[in-house]
SELODREN-219269 format. One record per residue: residue number from 1; residue in one letter; x, y, z of N, C-alpha, C, O, CB in turn. Coordinates in Angstrom, 2 decimals. Glycine has a CB too. Example, Ala and Ser with C-alpha at 12.3 -4.5 7.8 and 13.67 -1.06 7.14 Angstrom:
REM residues 2
1,A,13.19,-5.69,7.80,12.30,-4.50,7.80,13.20,-3.30,7.80,14.24,-3.32,8.46,11.31,-4.47,9.05
2,S,12.85,-2.25,7.08,13.67,-1.06,7.14,12.90,0.03,7.87,13.41,1.14,8.04,14.08,-0.60,5.72
//
This chain:
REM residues 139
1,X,-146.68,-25.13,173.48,-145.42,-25.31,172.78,-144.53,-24.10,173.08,-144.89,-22.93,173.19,-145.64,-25.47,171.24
2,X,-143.26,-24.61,173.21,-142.45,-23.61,173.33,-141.63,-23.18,172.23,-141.19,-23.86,171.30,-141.76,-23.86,174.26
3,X,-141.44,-21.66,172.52,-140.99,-20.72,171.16,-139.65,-20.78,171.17,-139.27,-20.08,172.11,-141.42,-19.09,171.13
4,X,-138.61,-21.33,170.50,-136.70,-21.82,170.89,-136.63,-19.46,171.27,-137.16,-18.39,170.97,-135.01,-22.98,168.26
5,X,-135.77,-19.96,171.91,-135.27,-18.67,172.76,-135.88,-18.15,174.17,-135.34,-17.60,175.13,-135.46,-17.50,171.86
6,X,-137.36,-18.57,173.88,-138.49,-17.68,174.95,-137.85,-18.16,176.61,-137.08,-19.12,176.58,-140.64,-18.41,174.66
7,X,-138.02,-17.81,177.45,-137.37,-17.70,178.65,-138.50,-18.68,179.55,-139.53,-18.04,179.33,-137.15,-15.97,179.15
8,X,-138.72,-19.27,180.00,-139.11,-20.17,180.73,-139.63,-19.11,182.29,-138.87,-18.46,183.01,-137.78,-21.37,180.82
9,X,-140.70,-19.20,182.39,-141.19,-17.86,183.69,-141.13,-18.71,185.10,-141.86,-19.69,185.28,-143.24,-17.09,183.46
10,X,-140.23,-18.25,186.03,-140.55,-18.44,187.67,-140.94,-17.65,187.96,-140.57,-16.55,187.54,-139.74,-18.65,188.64
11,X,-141.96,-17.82,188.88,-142.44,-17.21,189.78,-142.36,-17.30,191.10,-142.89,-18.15,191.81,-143.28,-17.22,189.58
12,X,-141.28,-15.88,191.59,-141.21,-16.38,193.17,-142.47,-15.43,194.02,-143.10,-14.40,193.78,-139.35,-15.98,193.95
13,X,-142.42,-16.50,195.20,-143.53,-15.44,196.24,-142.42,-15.45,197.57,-141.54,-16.28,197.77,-145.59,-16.38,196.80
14,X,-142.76,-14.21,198.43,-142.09,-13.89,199.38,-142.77,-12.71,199.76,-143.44,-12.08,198.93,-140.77,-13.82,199.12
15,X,-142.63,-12.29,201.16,-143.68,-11.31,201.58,-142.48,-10.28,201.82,-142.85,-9.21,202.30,-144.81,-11.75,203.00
16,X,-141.17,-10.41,201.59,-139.71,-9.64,201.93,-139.23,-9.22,200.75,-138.76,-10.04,199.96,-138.53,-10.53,202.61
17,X,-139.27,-7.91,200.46,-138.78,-7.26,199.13,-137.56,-7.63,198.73,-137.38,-7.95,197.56,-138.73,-5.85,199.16
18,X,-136.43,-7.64,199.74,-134.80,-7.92,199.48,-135.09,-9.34,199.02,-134.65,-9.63,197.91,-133.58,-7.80,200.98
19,X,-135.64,-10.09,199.58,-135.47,-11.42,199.27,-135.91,-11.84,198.10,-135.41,-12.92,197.78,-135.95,-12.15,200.11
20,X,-137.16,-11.10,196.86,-137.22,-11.05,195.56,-136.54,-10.59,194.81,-136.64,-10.92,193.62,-137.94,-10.73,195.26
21,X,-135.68,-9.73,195.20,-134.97,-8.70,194.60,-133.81,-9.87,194.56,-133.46,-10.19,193.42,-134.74,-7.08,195.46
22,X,-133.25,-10.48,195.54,-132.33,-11.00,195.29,-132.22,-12.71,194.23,-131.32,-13.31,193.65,-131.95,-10.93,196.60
23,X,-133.84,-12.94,194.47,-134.10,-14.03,193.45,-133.99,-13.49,192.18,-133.51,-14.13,191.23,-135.44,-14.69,193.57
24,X,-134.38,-12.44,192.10,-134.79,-11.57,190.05,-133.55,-11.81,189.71,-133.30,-12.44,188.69,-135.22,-9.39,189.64
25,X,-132.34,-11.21,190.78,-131.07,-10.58,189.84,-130.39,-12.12,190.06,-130.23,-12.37,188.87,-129.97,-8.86,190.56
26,X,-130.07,-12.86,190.49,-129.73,-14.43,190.19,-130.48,-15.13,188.66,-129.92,-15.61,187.67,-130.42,-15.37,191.67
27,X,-131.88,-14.96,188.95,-132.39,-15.63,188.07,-132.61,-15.06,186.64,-132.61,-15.77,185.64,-133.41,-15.99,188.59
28,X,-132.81,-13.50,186.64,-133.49,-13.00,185.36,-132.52,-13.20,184.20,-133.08,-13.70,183.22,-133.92,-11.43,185.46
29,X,-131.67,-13.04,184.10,-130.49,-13.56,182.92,-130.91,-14.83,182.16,-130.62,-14.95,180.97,-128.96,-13.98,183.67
30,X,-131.40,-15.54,182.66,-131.81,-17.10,182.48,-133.44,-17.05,182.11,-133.94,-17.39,181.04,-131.50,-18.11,184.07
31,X,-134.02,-16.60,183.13,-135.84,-16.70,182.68,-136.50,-15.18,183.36,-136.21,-14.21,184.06,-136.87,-18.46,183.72
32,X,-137.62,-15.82,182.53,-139.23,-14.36,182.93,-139.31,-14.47,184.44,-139.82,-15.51,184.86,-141.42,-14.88,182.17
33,X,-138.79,-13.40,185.52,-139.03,-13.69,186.80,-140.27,-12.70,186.40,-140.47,-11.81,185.57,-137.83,-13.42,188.09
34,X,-141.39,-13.75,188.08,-142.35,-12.73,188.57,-141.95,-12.63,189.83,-141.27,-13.41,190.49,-143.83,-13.02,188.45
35,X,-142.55,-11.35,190.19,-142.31,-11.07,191.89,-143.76,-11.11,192.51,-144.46,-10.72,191.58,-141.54,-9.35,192.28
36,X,-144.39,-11.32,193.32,-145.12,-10.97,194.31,-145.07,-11.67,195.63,-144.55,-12.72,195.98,-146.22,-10.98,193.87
37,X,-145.96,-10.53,196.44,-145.72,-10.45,197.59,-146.59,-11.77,198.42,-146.11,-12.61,199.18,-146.04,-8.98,197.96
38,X,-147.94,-11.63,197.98,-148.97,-12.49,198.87,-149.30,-13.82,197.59,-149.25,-13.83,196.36,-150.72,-11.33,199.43
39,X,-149.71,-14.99,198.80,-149.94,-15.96,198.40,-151.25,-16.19,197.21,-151.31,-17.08,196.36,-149.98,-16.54,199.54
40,X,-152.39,-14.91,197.49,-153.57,-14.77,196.60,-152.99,-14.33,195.33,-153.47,-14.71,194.26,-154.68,-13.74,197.13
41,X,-151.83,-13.44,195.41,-151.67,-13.09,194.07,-151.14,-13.86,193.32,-151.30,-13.92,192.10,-151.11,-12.13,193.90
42,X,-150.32,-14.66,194.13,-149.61,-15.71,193.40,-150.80,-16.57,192.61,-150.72,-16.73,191.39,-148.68,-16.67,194.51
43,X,-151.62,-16.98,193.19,-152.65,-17.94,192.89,-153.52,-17.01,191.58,-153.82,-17.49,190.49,-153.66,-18.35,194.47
44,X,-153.72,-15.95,191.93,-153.99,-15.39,190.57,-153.31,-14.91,189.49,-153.92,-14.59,188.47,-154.53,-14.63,190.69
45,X,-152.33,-14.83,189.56,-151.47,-14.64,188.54,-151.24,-16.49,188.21,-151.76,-16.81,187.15,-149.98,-13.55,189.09
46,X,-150.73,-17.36,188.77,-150.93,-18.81,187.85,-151.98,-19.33,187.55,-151.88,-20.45,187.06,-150.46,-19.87,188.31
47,X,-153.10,-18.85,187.70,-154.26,-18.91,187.12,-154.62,-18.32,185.65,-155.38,-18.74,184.79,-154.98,-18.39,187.99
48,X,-153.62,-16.98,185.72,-154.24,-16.39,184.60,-152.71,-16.42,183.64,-153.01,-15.94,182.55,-155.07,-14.69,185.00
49,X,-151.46,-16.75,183.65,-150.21,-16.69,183.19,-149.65,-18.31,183.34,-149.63,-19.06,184.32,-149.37,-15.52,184.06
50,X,-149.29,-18.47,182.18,-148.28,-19.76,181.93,-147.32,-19.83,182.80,-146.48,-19.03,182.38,-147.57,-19.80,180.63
51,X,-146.75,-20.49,184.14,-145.95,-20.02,185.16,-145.03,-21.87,184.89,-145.62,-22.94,184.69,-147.01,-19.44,187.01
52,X,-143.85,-21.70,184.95,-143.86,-22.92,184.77,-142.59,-23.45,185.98,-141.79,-24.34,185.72,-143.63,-23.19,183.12
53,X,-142.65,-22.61,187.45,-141.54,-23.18,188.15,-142.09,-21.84,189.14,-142.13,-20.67,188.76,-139.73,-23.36,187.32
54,X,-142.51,-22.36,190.48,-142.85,-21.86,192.03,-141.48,-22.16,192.85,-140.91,-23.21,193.17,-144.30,-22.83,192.82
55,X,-141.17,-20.69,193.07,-140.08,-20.11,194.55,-141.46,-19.96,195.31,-142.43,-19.38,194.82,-138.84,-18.18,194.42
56,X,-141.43,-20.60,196.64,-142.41,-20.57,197.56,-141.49,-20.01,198.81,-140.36,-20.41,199.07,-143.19,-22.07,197.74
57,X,-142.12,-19.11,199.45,-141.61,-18.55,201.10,-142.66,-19.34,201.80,-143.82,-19.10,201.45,-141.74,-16.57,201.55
58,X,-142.39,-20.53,203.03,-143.66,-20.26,203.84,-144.60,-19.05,204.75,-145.78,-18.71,204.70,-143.44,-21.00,204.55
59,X,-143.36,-18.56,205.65,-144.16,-17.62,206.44,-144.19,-16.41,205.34,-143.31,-15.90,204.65,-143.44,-17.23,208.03
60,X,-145.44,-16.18,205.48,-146.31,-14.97,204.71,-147.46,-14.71,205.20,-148.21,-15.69,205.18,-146.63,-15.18,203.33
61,X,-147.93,-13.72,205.65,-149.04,-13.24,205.55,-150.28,-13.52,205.01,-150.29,-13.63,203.78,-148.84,-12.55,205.27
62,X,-151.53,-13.67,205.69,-153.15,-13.99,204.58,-152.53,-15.53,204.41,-152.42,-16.32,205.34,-153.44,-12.79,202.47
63,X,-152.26,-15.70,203.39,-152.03,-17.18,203.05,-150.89,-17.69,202.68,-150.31,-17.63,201.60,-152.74,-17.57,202.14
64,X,-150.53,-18.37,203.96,-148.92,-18.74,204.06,-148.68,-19.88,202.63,-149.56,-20.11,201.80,-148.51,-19.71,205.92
65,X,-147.34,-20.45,202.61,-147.16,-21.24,201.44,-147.72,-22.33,201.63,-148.25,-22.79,200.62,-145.93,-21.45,201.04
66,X,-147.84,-23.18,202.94,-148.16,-24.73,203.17,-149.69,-24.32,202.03,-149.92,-24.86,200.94,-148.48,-25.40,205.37
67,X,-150.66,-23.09,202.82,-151.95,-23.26,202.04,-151.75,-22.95,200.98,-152.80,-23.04,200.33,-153.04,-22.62,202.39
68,X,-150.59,-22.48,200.14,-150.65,-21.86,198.54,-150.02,-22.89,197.93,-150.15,-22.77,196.71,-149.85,-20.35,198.14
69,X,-149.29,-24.01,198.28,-148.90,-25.16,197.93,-150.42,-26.25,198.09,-150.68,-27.08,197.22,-147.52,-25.51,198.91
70,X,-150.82,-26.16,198.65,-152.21,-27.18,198.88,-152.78,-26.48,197.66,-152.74,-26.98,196.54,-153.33,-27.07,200.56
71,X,-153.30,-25.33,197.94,-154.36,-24.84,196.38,-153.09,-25.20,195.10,-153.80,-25.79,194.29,-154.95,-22.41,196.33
72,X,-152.31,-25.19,194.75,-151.94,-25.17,193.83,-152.03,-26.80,193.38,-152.32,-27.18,192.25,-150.81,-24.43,193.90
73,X,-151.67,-27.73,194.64,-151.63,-28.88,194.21,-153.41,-29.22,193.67,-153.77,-29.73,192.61,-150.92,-29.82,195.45
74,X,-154.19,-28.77,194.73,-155.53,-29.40,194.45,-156.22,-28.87,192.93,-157.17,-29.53,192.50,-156.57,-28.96,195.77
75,X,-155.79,-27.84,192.22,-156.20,-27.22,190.85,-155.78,-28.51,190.00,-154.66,-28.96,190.25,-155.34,-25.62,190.38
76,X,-156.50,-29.11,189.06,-155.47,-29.74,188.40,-155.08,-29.48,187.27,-154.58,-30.27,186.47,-155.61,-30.78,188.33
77,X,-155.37,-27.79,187.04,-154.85,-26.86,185.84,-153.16,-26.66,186.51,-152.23,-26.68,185.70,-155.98,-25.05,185.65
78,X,-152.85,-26.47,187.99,-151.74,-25.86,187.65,-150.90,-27.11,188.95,-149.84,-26.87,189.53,-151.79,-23.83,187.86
79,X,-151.71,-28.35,189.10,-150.99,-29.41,189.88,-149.79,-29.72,189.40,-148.83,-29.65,190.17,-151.68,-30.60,189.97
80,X,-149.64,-30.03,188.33,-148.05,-30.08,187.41,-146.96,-29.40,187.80,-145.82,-29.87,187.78,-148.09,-29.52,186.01
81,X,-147.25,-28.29,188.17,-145.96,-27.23,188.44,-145.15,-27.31,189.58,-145.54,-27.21,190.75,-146.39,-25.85,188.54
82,X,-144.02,-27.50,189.20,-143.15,-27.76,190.35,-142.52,-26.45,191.35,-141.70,-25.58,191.05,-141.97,-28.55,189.71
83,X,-143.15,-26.68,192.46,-143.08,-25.69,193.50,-141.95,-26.09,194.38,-141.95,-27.13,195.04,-144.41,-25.57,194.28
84,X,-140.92,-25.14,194.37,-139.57,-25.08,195.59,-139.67,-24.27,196.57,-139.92,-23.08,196.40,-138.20,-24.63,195.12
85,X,-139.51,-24.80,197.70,-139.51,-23.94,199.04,-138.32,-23.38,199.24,-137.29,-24.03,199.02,-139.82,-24.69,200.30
86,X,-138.27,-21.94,199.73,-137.34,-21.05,199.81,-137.06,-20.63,201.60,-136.37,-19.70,202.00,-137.86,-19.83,198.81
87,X,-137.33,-20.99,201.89,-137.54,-20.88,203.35,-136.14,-20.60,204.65,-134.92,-20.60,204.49,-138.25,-22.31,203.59
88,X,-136.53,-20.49,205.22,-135.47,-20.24,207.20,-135.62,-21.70,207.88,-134.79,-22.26,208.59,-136.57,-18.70,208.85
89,X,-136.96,-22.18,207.47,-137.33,-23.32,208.33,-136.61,-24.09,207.79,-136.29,-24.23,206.61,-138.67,-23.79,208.48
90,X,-136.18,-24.96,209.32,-134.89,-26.07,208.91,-135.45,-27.45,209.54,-134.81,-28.49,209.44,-133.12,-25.62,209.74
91,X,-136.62,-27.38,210.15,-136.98,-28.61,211.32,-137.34,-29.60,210.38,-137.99,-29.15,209.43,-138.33,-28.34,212.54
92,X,-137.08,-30.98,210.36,-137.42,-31.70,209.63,-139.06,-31.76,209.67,-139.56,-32.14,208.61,-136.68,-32.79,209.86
93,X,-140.02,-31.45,210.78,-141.05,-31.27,210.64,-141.86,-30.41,209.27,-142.67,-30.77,208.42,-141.12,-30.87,211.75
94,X,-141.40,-29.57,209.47,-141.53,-28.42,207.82,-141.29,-29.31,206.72,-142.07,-29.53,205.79,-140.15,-26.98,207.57
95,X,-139.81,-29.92,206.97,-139.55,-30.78,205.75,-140.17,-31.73,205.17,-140.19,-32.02,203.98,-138.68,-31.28,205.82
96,X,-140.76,-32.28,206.20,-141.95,-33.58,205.91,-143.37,-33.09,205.65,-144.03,-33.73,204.84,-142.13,-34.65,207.31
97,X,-143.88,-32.09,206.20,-145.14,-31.46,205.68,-144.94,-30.78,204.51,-145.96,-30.32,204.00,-145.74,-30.55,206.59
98,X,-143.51,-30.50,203.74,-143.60,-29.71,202.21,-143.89,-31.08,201.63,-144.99,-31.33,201.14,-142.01,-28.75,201.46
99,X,-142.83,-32.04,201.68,-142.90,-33.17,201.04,-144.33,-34.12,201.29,-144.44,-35.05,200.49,-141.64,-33.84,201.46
100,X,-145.15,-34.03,202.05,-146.43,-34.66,201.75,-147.18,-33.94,201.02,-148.01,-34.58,200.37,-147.14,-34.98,202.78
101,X,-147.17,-32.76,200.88,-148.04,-31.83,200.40,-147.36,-31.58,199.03,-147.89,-30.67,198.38,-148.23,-30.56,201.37
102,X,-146.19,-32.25,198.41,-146.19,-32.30,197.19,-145.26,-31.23,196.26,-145.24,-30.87,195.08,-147.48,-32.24,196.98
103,X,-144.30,-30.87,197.79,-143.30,-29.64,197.43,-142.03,-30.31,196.17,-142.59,-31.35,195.83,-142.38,-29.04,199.20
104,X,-141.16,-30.26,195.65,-140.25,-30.76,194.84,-138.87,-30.79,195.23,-138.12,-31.77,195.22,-140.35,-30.17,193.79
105,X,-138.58,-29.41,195.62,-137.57,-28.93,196.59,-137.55,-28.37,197.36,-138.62,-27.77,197.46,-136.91,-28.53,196.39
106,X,-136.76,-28.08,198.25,-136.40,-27.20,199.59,-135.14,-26.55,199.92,-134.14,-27.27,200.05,-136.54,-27.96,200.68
107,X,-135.03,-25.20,200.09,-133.57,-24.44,199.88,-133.67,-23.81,201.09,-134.84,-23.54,201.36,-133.31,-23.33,198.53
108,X,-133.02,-23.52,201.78,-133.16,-23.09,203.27,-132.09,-21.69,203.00,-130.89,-21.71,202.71,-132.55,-24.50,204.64
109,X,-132.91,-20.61,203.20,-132.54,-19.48,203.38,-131.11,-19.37,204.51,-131.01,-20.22,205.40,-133.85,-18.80,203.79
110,X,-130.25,-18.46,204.40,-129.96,-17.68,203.24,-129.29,-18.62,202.37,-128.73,-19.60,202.84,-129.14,-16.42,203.52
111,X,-129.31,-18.29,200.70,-129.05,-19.57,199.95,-127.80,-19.13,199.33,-127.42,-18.00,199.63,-130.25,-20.09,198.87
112,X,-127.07,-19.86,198.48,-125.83,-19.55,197.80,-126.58,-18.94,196.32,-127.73,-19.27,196.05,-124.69,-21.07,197.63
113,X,-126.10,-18.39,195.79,-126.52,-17.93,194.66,-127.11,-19.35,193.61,-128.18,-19.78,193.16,-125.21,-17.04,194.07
114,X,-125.53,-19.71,193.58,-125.34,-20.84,192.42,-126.06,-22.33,193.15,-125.88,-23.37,192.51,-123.36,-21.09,192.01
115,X,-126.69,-22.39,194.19,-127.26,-23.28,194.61,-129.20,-23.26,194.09,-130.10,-24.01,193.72,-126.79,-23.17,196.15
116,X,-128.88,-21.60,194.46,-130.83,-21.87,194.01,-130.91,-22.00,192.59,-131.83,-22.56,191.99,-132.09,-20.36,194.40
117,X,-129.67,-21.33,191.94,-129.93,-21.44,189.79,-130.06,-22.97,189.88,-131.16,-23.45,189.60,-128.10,-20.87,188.29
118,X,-128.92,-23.88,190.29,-129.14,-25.45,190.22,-130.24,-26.42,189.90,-130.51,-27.17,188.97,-128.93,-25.83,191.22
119,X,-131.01,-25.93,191.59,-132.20,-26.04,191.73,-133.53,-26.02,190.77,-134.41,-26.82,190.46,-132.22,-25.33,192.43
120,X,-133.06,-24.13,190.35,-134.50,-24.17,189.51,-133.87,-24.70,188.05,-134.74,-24.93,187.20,-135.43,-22.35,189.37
121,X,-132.81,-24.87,187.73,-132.69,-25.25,186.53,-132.81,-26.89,186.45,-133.33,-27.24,185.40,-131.43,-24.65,186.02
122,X,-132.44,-27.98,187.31,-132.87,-28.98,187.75,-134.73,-28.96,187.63,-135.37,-29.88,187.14,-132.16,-29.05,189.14
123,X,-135.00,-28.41,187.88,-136.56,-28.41,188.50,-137.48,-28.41,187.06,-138.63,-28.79,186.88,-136.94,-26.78,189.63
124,X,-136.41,-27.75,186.02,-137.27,-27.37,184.54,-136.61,-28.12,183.52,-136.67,-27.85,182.32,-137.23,-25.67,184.01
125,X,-135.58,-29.68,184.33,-135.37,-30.21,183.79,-134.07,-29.67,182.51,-133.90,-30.20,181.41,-136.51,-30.55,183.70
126,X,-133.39,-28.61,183.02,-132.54,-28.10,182.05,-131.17,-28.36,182.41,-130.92,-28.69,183.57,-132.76,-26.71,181.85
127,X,-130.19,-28.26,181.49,-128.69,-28.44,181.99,-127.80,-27.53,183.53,-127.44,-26.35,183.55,-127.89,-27.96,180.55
128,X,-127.65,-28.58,184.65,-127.49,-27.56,185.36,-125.93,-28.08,185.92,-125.35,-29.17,185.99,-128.79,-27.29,186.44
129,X,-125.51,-26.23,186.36,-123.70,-26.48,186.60,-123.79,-27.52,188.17,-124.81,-28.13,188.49,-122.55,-24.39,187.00
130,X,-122.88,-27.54,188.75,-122.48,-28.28,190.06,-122.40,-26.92,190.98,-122.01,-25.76,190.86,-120.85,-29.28,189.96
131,X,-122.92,-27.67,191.86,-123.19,-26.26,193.26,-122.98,-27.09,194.35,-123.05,-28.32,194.27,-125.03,-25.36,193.52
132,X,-122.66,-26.37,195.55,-122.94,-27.67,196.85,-124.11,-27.75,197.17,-125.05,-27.07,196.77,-122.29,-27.53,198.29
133,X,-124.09,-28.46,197.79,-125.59,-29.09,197.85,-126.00,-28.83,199.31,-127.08,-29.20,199.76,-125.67,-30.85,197.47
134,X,-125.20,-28.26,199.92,-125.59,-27.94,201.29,-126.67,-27.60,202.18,-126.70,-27.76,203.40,-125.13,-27.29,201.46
135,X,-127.25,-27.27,201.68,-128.62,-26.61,201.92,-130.43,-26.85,201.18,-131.49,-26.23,201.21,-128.17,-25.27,201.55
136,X,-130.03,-27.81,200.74,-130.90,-28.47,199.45,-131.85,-29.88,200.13,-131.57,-30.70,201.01,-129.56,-29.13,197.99
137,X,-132.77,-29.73,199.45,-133.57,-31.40,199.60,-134.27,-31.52,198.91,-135.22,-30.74,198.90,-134.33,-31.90,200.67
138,X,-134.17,-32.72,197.81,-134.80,-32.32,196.69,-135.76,-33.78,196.96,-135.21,-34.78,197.42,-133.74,-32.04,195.16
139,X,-137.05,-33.78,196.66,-137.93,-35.06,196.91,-138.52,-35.70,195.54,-139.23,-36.70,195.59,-139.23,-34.64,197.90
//
């Protein structure tokens, strides 16, 4: 149950410091950002923390997102959670392997500010403003 006020937690992963940094200060006004770097931590930290909305980078290090999107889907403690790809990759190939594997959305780096809030506020099911949609694929 949720507490009226409490902030709703994303968690982005990205192996690029600027590129968390620039998700926190978009998003933190609005919700609990987490930052980390690698795909294991991610997986342990939503293992052990109520996470309720995944910023996914694919290319990363140790364990890229395609495999941190597979473990997340195959848990069916944290299968529920809707995971958005944050990504460079534009090939519809990528696009069709997030979307079998159970991705929600897809934002193709570099993003508009007011396009990724959309997104994750869409994604948690909350009231969201109008953005272009330019860069978006939502499944």
């Amino acid at each position: 149950m949720r507490i009226p006020g409490e902030k709703k937690v994303v968690l982005a992963i990205d192996d690029i410091a600027s590129n968390l940094v620039a998700i926190k200060n978009i998003l933190e006004p609005l919700f609990d950002v987490r930052l980390v770097k690698e795909g294991e931590q991610a997986l342990a930290l939503l293992k052990r923390d109520a996470i309720h909305l995944v910023l996914l980078d694919i290319e990363m290090p140790k364990c890229n997102g395609f495999e941190l999107l597979h473990a997340i889907r195959e848990d069916p403690n944290l299968a529920h959670i809707p995971v958005v790809f944050v990504t460079m990759h534009a090939s519809l190939s990528f696009i069709r392997r997030a979307a079998c594997l159970g991705v929600t959305a897809y934002i193709l780096k570099p993003f508009k500010p007011s396009v990724l809030l959309q997104k994750v506020l869409e994604q948690l099911g909350m009231d969201t403003p109008t953005a272009d949609q330019d860069n978006t694929c939502s499944f």
